[in-house]
N, CA, C, O and CB atoms as a CASP TS submission, in Angstrom:
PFRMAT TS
TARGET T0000
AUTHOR 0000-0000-0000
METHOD Language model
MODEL 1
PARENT N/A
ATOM      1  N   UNK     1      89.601  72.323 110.271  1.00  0.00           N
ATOM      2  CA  UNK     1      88.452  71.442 110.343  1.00  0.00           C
ATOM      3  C   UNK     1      87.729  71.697 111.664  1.00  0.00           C
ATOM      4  O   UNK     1      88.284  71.569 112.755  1.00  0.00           O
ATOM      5  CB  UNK     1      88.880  69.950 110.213  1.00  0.00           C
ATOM      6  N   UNK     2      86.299  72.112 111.479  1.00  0.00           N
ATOM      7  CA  UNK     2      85.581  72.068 112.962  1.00  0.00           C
ATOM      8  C   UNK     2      85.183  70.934 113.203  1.00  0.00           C
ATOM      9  O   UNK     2      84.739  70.153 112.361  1.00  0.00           O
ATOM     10  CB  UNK     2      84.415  72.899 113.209  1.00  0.00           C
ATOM     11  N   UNK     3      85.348  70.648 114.843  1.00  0.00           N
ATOM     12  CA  UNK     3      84.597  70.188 115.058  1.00  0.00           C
ATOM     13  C   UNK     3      83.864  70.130 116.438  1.00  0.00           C
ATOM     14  O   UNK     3      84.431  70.390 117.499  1.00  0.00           O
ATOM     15  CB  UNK     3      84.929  69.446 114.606  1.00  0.00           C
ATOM     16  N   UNK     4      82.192  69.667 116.296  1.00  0.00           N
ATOM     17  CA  UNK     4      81.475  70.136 117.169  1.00  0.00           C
ATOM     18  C   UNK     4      80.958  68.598 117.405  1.00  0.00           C
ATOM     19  O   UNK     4      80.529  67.796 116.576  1.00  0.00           O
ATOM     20  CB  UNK     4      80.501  71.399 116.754  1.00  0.00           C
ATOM     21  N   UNK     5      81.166  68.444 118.984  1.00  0.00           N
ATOM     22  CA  UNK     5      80.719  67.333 120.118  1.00  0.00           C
ATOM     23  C   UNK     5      79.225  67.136 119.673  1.00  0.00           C
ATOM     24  O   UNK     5      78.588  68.172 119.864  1.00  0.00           O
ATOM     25  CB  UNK     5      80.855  67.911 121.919  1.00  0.00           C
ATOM     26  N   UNK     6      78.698  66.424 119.298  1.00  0.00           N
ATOM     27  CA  UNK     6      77.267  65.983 120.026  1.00  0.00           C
ATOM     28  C   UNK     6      77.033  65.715 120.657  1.00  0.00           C
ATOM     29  O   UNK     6      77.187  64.495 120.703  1.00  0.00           O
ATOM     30  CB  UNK     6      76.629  65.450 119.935  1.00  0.00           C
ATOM     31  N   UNK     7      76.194  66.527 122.332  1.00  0.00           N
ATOM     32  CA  UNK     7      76.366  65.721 123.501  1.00  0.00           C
ATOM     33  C   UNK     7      74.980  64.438 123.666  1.00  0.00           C
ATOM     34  O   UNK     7      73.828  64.641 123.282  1.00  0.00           O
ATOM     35  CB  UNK     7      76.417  66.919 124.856  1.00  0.00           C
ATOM     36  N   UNK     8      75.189  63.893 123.945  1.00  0.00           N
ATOM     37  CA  UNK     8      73.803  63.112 124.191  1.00  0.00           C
ATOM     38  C   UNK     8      72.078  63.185 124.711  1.00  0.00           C
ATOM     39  O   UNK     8      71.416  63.352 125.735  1.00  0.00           O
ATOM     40  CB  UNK     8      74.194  62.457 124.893  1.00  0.00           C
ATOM     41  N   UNK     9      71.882  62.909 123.086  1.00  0.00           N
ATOM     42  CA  UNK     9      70.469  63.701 123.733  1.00  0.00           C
ATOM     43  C   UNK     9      69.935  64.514 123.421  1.00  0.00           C
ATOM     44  O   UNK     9      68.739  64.746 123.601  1.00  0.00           O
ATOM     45  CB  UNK     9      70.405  64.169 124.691  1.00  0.00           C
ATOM     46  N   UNK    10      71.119  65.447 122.602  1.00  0.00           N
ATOM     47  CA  UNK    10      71.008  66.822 121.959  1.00  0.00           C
ATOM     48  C   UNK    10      70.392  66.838 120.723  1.00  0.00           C
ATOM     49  O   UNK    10      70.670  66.034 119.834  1.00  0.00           O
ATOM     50  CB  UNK    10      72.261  67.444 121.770  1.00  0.00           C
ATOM     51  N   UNK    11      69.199  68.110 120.581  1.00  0.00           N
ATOM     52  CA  UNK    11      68.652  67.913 119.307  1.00  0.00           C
ATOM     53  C   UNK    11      69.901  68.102 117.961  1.00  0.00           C
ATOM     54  O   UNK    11      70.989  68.662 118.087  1.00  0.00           O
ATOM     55  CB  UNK    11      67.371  69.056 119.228  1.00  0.00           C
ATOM     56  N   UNK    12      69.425  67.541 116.873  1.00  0.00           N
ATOM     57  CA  UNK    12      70.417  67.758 115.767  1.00  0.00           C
ATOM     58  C   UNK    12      70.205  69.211 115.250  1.00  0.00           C
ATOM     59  O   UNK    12      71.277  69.648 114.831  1.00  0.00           O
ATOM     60  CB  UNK    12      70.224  66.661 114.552  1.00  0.00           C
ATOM     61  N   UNK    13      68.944  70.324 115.108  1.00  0.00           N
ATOM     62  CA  UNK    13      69.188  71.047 115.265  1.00  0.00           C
ATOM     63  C   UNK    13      70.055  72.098 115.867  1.00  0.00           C
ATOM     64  O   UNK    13      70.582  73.043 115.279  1.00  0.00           O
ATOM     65  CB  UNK    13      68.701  70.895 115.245  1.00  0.00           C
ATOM     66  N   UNK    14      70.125  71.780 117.171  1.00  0.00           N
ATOM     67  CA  UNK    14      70.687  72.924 117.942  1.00  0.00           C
ATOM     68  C   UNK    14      72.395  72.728 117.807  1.00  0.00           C
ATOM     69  O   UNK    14      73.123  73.706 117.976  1.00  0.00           O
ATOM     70  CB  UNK    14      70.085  72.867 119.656  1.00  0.00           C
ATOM     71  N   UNK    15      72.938  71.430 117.500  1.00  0.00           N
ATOM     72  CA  UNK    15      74.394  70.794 116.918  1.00  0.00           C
ATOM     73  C   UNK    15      74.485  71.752 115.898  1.00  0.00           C
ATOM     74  O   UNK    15      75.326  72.651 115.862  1.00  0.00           O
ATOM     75  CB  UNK    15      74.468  69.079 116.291  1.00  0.00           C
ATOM     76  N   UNK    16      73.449  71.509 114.922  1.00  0.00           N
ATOM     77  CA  UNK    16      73.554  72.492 113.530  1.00  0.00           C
ATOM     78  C   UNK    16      74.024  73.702 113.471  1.00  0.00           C
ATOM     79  O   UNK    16      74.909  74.275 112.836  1.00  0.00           O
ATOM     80  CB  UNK    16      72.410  72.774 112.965  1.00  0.00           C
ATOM     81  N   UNK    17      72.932  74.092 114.592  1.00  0.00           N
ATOM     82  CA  UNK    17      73.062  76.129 115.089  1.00  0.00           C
ATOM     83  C   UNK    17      74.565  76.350 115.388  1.00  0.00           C
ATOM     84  O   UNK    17      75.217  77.296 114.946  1.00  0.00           O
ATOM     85  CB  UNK    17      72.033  76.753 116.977  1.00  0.00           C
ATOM     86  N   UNK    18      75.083  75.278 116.264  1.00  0.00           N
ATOM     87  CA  UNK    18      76.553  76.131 117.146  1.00  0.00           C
ATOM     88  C   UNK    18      77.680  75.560 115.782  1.00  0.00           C
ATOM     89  O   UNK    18      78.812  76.033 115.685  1.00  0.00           O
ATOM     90  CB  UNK    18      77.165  75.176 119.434  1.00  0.00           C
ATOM     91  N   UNK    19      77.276  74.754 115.040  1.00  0.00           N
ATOM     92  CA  UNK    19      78.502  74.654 113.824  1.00  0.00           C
ATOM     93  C   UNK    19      77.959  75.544 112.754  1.00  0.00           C
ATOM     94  O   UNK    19      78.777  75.882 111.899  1.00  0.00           O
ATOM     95  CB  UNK    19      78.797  72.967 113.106  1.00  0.00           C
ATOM     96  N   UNK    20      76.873  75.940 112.650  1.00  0.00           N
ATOM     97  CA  UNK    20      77.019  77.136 112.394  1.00  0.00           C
ATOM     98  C   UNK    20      77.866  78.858 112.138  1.00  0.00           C
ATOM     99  O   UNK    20      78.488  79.529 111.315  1.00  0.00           O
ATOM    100  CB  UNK    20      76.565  76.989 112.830  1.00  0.00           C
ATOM    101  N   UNK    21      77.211  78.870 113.777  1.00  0.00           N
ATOM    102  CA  UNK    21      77.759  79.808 114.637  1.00  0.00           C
ATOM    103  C   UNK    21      79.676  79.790 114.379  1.00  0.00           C
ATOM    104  O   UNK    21      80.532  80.577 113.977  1.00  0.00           O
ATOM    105  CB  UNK    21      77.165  79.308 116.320  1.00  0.00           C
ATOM    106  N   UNK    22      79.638  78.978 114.677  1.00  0.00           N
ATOM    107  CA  UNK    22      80.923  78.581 114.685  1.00  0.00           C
ATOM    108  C   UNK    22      81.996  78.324 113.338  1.00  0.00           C
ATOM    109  O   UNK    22      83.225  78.343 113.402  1.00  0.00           O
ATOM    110  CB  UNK    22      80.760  77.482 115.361  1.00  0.00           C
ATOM    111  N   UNK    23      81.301  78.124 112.323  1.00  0.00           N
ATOM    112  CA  UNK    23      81.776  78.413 111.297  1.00  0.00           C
ATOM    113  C   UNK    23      81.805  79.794 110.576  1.00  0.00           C
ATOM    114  O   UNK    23      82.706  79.990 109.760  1.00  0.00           O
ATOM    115  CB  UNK    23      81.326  77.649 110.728  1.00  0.00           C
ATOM    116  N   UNK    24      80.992  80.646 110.792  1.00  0.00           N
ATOM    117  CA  UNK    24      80.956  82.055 110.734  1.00  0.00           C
ATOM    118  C   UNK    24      82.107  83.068 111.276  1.00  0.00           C
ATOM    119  O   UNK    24      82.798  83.892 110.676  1.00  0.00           O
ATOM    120  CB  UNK    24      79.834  82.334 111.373  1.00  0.00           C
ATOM    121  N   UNK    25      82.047  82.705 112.581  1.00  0.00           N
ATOM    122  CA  UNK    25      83.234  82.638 113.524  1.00  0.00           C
ATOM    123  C   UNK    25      84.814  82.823 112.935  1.00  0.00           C
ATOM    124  O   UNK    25      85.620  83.644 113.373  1.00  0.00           O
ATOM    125  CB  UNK    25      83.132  81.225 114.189  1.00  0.00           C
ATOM    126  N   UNK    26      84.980  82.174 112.195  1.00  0.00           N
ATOM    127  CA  UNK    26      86.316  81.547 111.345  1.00  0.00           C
ATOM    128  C   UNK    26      86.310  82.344 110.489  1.00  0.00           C
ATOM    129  O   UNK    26      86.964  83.232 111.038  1.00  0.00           O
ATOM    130  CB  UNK    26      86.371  80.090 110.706  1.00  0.00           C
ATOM    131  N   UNK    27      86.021  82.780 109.371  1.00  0.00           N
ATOM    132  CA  UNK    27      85.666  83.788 108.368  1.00  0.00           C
ATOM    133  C   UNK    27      86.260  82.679 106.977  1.00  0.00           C
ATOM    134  O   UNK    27      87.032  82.812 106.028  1.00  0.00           O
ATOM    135  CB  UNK    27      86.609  85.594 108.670  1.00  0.00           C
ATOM    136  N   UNK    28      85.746  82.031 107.302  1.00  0.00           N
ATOM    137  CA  UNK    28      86.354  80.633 106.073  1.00  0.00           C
ATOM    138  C   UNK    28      85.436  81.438 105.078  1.00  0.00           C
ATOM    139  O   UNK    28      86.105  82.203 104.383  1.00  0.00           O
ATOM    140  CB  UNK    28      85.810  78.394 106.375  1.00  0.00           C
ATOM    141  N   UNK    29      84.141  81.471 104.833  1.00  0.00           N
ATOM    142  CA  UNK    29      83.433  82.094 103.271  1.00  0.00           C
ATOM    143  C   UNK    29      84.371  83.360 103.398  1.00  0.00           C
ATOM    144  O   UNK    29      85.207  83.498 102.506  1.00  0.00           O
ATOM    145  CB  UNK    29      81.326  82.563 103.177  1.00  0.00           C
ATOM    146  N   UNK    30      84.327  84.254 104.359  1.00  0.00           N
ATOM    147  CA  UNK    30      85.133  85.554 103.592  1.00  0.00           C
ATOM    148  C   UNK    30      86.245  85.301 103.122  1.00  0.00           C
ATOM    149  O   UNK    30      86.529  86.060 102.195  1.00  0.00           O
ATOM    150  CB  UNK    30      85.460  86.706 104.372  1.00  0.00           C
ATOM    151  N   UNK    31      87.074  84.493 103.379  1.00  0.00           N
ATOM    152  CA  UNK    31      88.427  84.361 102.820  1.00  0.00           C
ATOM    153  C   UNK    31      88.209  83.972 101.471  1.00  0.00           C
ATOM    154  O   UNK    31      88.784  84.529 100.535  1.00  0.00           O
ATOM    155  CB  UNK    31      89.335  83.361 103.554  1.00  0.00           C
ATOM    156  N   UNK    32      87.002  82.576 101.265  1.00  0.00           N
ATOM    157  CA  UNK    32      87.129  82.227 100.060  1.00  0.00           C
ATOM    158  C   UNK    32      86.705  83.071  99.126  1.00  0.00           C
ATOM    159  O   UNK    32      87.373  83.168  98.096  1.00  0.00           O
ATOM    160  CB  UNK    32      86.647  81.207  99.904  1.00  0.00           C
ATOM    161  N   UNK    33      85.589  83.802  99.283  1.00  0.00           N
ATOM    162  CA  UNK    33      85.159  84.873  98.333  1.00  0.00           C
ATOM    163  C   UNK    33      86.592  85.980  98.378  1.00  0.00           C
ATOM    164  O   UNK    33      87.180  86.312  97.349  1.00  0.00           O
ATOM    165  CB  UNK    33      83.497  85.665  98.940  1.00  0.00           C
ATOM    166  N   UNK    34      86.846  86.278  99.260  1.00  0.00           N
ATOM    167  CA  UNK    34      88.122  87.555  98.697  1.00  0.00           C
ATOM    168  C   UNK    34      89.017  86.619  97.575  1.00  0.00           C
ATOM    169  O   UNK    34      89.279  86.983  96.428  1.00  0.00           O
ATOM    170  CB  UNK    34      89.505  88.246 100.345  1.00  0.00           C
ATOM    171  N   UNK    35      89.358  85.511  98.107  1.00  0.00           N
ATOM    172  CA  UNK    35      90.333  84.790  96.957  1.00  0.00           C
ATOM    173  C   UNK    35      90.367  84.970  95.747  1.00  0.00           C
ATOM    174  O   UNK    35      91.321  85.198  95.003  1.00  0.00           O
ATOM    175  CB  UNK    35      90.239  83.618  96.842  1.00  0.00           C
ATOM    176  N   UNK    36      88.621  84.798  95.426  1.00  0.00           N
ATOM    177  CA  UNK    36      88.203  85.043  93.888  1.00  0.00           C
ATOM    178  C   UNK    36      88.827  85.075  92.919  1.00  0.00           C
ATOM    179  O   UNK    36      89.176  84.331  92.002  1.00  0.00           O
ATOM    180  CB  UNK    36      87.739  85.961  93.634  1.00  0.00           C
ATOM    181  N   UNK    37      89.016  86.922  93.531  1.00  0.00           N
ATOM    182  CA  UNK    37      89.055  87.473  92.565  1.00  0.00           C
ATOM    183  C   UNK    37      90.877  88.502  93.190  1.00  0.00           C
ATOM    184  O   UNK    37      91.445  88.512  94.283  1.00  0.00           O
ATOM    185  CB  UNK    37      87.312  88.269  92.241  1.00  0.00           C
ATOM    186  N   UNK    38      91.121  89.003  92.225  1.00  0.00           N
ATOM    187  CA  UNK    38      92.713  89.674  92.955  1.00  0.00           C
ATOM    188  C   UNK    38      92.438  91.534  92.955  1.00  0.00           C
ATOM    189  O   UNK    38      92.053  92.261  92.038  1.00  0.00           O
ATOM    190  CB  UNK    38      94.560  89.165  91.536  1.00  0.00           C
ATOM    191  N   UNK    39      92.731  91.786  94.049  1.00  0.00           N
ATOM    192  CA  UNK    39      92.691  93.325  93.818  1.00  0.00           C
ATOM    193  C   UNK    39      93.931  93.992  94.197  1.00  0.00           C
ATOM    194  O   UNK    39      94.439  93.984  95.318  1.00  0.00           O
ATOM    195  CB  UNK    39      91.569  93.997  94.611  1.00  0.00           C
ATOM    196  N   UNK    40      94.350  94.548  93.183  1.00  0.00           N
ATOM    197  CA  UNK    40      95.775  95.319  93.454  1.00  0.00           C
ATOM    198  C   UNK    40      96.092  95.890  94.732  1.00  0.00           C
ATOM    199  O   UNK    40      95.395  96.881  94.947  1.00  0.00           O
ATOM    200  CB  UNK    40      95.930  96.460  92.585  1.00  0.00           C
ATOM    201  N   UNK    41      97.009  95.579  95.788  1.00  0.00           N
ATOM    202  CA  UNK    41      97.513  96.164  96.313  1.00  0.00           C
ATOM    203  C   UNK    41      97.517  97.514  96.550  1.00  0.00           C
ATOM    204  O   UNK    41      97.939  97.811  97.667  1.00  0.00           O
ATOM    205  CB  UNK    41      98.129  95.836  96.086  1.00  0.00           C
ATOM    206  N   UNK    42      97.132  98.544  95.755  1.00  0.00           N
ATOM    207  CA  UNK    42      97.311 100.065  95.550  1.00  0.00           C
ATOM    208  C   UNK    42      95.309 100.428  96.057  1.00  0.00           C
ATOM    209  O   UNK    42      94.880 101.327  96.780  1.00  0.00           O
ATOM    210  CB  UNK    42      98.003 100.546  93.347  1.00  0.00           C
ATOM    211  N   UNK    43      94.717  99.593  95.504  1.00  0.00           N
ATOM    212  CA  UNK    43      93.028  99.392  95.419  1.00  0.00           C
ATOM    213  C   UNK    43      93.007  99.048  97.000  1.00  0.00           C
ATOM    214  O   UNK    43      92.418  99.830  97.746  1.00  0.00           O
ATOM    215  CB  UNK    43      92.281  97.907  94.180  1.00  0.00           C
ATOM    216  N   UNK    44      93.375  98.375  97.310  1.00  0.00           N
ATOM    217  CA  UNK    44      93.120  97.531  98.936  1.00  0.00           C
ATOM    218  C   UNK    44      93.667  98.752  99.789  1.00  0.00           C
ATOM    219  O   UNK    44      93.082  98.943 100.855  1.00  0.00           O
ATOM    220  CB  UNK    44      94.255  95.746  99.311  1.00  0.00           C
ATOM    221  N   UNK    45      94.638  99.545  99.487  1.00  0.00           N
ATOM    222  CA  UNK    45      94.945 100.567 100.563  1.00  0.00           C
ATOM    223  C   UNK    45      93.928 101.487 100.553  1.00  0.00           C
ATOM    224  O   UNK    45      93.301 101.936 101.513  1.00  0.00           O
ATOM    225  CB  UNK    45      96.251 101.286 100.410  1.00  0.00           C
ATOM    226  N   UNK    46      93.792 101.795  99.063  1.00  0.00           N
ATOM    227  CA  UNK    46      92.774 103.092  99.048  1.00  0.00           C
ATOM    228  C   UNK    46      91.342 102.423 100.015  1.00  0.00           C
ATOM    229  O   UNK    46      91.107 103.011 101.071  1.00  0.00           O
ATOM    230  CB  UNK    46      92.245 103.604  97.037  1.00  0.00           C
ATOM    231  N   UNK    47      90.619 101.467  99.710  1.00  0.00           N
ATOM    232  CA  UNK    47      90.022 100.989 100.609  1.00  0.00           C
ATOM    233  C   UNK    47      89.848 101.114 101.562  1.00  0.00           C
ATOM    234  O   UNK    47      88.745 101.505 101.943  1.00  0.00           O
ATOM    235  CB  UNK    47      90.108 100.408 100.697  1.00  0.00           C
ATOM    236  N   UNK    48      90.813 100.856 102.379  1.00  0.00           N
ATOM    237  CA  UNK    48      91.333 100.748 103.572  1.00  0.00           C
ATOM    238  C   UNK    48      91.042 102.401 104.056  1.00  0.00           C
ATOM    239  O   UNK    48      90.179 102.691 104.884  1.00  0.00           O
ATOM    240  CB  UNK    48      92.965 100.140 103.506  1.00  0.00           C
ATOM    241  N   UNK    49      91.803 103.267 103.474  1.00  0.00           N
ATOM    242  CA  UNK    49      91.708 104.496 104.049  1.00  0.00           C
ATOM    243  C   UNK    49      90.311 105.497 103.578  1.00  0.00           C
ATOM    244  O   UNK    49      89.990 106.553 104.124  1.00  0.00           O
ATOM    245  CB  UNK    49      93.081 105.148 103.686  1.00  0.00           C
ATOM    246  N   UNK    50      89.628 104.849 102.444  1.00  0.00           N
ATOM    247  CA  UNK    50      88.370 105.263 102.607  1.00  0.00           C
ATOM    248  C   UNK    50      87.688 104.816 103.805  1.00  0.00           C
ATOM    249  O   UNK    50      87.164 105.663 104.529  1.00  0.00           O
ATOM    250  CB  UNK    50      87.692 104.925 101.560  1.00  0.00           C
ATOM    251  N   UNK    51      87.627 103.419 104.138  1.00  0.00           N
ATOM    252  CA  UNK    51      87.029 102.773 105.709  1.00  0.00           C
ATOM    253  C   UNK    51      87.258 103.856 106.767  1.00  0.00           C
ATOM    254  O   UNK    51      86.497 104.602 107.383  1.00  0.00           O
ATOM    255  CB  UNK    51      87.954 101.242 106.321  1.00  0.00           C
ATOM    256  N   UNK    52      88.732 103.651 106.753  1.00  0.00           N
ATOM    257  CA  UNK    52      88.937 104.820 107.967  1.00  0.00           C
ATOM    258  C   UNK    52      88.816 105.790 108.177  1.00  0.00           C
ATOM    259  O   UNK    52      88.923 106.166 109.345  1.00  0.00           O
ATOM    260  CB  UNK    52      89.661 105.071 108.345  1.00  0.00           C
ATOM    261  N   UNK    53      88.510 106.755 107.064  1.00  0.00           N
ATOM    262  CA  UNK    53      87.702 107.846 107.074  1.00  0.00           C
ATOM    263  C   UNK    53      86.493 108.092 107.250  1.00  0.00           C
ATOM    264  O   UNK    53      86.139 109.120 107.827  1.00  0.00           O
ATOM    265  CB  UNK    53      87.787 108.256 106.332  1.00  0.00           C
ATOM    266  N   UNK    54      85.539 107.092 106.732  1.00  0.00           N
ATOM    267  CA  UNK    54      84.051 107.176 107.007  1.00  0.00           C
ATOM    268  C   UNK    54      83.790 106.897 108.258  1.00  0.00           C
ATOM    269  O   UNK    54      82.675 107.340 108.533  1.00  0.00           O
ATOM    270  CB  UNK    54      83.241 106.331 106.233  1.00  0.00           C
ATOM    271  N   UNK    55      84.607 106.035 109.726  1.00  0.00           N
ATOM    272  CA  UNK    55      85.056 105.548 110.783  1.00  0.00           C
ATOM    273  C   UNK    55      85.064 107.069 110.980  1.00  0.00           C
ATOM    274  O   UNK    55      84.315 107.902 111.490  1.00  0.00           O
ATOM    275  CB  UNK    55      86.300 104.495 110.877  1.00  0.00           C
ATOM    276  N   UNK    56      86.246 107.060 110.349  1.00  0.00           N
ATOM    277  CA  UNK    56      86.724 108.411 111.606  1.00  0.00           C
ATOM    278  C   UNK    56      84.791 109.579 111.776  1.00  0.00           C
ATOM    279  O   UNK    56      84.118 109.885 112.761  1.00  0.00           O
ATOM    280  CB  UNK    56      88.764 110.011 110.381  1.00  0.00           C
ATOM    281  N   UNK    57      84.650 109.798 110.571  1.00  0.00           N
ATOM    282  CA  UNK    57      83.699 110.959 110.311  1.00  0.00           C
ATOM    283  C   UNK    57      82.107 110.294 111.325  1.00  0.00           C
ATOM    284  O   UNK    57      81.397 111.044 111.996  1.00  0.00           O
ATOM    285  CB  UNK    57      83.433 111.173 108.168  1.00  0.00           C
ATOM    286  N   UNK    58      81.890 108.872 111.187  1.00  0.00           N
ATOM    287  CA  UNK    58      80.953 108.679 112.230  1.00  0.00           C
ATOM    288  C   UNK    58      81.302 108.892 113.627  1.00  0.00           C
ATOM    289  O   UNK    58      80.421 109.070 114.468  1.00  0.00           O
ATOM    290  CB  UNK    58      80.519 107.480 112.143  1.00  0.00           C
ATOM    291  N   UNK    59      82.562 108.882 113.926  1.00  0.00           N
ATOM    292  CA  UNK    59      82.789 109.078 115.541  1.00  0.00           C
ATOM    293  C   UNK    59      82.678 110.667 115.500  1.00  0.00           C
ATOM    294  O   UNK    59      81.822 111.265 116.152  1.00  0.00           O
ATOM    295  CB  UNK    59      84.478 108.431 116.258  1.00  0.00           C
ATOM    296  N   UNK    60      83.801 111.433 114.514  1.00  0.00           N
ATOM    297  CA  UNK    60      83.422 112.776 114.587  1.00  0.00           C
ATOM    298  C   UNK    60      82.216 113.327 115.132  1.00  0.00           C
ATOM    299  O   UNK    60      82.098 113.918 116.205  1.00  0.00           O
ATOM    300  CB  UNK    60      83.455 113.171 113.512  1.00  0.00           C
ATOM    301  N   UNK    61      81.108 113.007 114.066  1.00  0.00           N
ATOM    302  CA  UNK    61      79.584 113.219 114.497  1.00  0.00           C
ATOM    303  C   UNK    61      79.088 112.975 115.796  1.00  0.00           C
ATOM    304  O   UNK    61      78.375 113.813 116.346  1.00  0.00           O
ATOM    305  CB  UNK    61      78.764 112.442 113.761  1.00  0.00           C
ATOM    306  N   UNK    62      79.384 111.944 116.323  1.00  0.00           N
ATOM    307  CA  UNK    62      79.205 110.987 117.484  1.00  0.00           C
ATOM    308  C   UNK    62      79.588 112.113 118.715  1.00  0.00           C
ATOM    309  O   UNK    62      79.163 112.209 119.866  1.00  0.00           O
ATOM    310  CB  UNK    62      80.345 109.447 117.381  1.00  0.00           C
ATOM    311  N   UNK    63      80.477 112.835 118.030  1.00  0.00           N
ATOM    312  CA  UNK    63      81.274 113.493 119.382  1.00  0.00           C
ATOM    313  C   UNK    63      80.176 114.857 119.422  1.00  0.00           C
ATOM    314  O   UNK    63      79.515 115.001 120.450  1.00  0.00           O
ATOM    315  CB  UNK    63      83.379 114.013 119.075  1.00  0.00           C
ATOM    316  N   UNK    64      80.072 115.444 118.745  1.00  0.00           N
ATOM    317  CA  UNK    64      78.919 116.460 118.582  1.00  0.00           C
ATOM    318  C   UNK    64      78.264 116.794 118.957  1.00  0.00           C
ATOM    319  O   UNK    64      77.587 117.643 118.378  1.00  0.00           O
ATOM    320  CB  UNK    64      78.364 116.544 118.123  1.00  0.00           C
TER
END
């Protein structure tokens, strides 16, 4: 549970912005969206090592 102080005085906007901010922060929507749905174990690695390859190949370049 966040929670964010209102200090006195403070617009309700700018309260808004940092619980915002701050909820983003947390990755609470990404978790709930991955939940969804289930992806095999075997799918999530390959993933994974596609990421780290396209990683690796932009630094490659980078070095160039």
């Amino acid at each position: 549970m966040l929670i964010i102080p209102v200090k006195e005085g403070e617009n309700i906007d700018r309260a808004l912005k940092r619980f915002k901010r701050k909820f983003d922060r947390t990755g609470t929507m990404r978790q709930l969206r991955k939940r969804q749905q289930f992806t095999k174990p075997s799918v999530e690695r390959r993933q994974q090592i596609q990421k780290a390859q396209y990683i690796q190949g932009l630094r490659d370049e980078e070095e160039v």
